[in-house]
C-alpha angles and dihedrals in degrees: 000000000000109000131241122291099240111223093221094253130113131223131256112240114209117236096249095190078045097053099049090059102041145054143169124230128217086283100051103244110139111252126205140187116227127247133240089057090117096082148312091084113116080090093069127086111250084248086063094041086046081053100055093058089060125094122242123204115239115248129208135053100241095053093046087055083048100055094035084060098053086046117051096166102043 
């Protein structure tokens, strides 16, 4: 069985560390969870620990290009 013609390009390899922390909505804005939600946290009111679960957008032009990058098929 003779193999495949390659085109020449190369393929786009998906951030995995990337995808796992970000995500896009319907819109298309970048989504992101919060940090510190591993432990330490019996300290913290139940209104702090109902906040953590909740995405946040990501702000700011320059990390936007960065994470588009990583991710090529977001």
């Amino acid at each position: 069985m003779p193999h495949k013609i390659k085109s020449g390009k190369f393929k786009l390899k998906t951030h995995k560390a990337t995808s796992k922390r970000f995500r896009a909505t319907g819109s298309g804005m970048l989504v992101r969870t919060k940090g510190g939600k591993a432990h330490l946290r019996r300290k913290s009111s139940k209104r702090v620990k109902a906040l953590f679960a909740e995405m946040v957008t990501v702000k700011g032009s320059s990390y936007i290009k960065r994470i588009r990058r990583l991710l090529p098929n977001l």
